[in-house]
N, C-alpha and C positions, 0 to 999 in steps of 0.2 A: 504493500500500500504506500500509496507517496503520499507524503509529509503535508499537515493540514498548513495552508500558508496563512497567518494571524496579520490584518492590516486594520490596524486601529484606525479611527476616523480622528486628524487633528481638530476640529470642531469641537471636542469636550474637554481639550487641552486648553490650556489657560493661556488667551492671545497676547497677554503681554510679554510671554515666557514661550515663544512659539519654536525659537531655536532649540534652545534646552529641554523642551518637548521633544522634537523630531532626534536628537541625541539620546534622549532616554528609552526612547521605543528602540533603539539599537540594542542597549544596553538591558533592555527587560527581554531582549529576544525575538521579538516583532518582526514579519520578514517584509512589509512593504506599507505606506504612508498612504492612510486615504482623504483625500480632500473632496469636501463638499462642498463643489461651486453653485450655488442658488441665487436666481437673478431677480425675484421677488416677482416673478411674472408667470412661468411655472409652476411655481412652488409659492406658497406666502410666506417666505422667508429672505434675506437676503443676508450671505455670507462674507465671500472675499472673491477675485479674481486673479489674473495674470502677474501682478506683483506680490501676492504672497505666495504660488508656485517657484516663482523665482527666488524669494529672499530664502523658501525652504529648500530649494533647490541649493544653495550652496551652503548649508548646513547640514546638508546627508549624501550619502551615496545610495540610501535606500531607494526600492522601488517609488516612484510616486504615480498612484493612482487614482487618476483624476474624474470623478464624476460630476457630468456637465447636467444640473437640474436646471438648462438652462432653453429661452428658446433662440432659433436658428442657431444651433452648436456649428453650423458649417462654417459659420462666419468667423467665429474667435480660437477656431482649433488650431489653425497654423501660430497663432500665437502662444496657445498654450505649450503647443509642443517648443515653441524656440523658449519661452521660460523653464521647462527640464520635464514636463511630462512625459512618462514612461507608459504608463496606460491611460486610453483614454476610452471613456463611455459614455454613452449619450441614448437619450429616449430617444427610438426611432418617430414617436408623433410630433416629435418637435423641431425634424429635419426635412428638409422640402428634397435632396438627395442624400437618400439611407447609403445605399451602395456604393456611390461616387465617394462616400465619405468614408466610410468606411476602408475604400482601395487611397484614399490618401492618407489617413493615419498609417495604416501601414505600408506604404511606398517612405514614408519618413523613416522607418524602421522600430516603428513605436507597435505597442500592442494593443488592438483594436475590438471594442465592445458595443454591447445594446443593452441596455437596462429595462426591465419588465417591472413595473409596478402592477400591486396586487389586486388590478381590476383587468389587468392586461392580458391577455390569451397567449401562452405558451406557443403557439402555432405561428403567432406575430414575425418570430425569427427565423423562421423556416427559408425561408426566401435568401435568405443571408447568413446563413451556415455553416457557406465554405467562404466566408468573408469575414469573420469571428476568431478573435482569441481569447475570448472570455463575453460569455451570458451573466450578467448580475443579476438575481433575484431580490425585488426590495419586500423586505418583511413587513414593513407597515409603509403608511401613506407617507413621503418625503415631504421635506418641510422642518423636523424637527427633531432633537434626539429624546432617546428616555421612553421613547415609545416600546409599548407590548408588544409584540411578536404575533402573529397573525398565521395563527393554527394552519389554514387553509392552504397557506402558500407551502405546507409541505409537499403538497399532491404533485405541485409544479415542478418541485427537482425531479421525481421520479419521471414525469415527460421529457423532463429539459434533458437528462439522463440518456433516455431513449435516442433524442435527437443529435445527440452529442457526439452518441458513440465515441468520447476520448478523443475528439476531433477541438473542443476547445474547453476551457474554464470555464466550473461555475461558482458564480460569488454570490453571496447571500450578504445583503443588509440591513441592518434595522432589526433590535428587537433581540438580539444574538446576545447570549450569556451564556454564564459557566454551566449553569444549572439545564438548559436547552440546545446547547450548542452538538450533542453527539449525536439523536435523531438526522439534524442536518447531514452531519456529516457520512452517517450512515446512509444516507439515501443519496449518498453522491458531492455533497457542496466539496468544492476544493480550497474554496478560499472564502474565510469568514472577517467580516468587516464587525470591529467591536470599539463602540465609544465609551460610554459612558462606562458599560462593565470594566474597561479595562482602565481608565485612566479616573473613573471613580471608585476603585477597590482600594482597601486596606494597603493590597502589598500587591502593584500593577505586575510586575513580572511577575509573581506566583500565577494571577490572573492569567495572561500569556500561555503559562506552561499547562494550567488549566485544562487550556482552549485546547493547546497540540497534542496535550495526551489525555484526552475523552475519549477514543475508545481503546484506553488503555486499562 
């Protein structure tokens, strides 16, 4: 079995401390940096953009995996990517060309996703399958963190799974903790996006280690 890969969301990290954040997830074990870009139009939230991928960009060598809750992602992608974007995902409702966009994130040599929230039909990525290197599943509605976990979206890995056939990533977010995190991963998640659990626990690398040995 390959190794569950742990990408904390820096949004529950405390932004005055956002360097020494993305050092500590090093240091707790973490294998990749996820950022929640929200453009308050999408989502009723709004986060950070293009200058905080960058200023965390030279503060880690980690992965940084970028989720665009943004709309027309086609427009600001090439800039995420020249800030140090390493994965990049985006709702396919909120891009006017899915598949063009998708062959230019990875013509950059980045790795290239679609994000399924949990009113979204599994089937939606069908079309763009062998254009994927990671399916993210969102466990609750985007916009915020701390949210419950959303029973229902388990059904969807065991599709996503099907569809996959080991052909790309799937990442689950939202809603993921110690205590829920090994069903996930039992039914296929390869990589778990963890905020609040991990960078609001007692002892965040114990958290971490939690994550990668649940079905241990």
């Amino acid at each position: 079995m390959t190794e569950i890969l742990v990408a904390p969301s820096i949004l529950s990290a405390d932004f005055a401390y956002m360097g020494e954040a993305v050092k500590n997830l090093k240091k707790w074990g973490a294998d990749w940096v996820h950022c929640d870009v929200m453009d308050g139009k999408f989502v009723p939230n709004i986060t950070f953009g293009m200058p905080m991928v960058k200023a965390l960009r030279k503060e880690t060598d980690m992965t940084l995996d970028v989720h665009l809750m943004i709309d027309s992602p086609e427009t600001y992608i090439p800039r995420f990517i020249e800030a140090g974007a390493d994965v990049v995902t985006f709702h396919a409702e909120t891009c006017a060309k899915v598949g063009e966009t998708l062959d230019y994130i990875r013509a950059q040599g980045k790795k290239a996703g679609l994000v399924l929230n949990p009113d979204v039909e599994v089937d939606t990525i069908i079309p763009y399958a062998h254009k994927v290197d990671v399916v993210m599943l969102m466990g609750v509605f985007p916009g915020f963190g701390g949210q419950k976990f959303i029973t229902s979206v388990l059904d969807k890995i065991n599709k996503l799974k099907e569809i996959s056939n080991g052909k790309f990533l799937i990442e689950l977010d939202g809603g993921v903790t110690v205590s829920n995190v090994k069903e996930m991963v039992e039914r296929g998640v390869d990589v778990v996006v963890a905020g609040s659990s991990v960078f609001g626990a007692p002892d965040p690398a114990q958290a971490v280690r939690d994550i990668k040995n649940c079905l241990h």
